[in-house]
Structure formats: structure tokens, C-alpha cells
C-alpha positions, 0 to 999 in steps of 0.5 A: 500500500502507498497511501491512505486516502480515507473511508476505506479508500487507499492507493495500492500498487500492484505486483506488475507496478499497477497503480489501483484505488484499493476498496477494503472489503466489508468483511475485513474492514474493521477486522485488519487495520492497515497501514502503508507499507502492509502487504495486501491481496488485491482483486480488480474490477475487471468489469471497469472500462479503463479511462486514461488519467485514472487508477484501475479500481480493486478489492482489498481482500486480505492483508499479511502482517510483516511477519508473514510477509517476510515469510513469504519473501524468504520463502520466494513465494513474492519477488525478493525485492518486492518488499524493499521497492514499496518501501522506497515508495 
């Protein structure tokens, strides 16, 4: 995640370099707090017509805490420097 914009309204940047406009879901909306930086599943509208000049829209499905994602980066199951790129954001 690389910004927090308000009313479960984030900016989320994909695993191909993807900008979204991250929706949490309302299951998990006042189960996980997230913050940026947090490691997320996405789900994208693919029923959305893309415009030029605006963010593809996706679900926030779930979230991993660092320690899971560190998990997952050390045992290559997301890129090795993934994690390190959204922390340059």
C-alpha cells in the first residue's frame, strides 16, 4: 500500500507496478487495520472500462502482517525485492 486516502479508500500498487484505488472489503474492514507499507491481496474490477488519467479500481481482500510477509519473501513465494521497492515508495 502507498497511501491512505480515507473511508476505506487507499492507493495500492500492484505486483506488475499497477497503480489501483484499493476498496477494503466489508468483511475485513474493521477486522485488519492497515497501514502503508502492509502487504495486501488485491482483486480488480475487471468489469471497469479503463479511462486514461485514472487508477484501475480493486478489492482489498486480505492483508499479511510483516511477519508473514517476510515469510513469504524468504520463502520466494513474492519477488525478493518486492518488499524493499514499496518501501522506497
Amino acid at each position: 500500500m502507498t497511501e491512505i486516502y480515507g473511508g476505506e479508500h487507499m492507493s495500492v500498487k500492484g505486483e506488475d507496478g499497477t497503480l489501483y484505488m484499493g476498496l477494503i472489503r466489508g468483511k475485513i474492514k474493521k477486522r485488519m487495520w492497515t497501514r502503508v507499507g502492509d502487504l495486501v491481496i488485491l482483486s480488480p474490477w475487471y468489469f471497469e472500462t479503463e479511462k486514461e488519467g485514472k487508477k484501475r479500481k480493486a478489492h482489498i481482500i486480505w492483508r499479511y502482517t510483516r511477519t508473514q510477509s517476510t515469510w513469504l519473501q524468504n520463502h520466494n513465494y513474492i519477488k525478493k525485492n518486492f518488499l524493499e521497492d514499496m518501501q522506497n515508495i
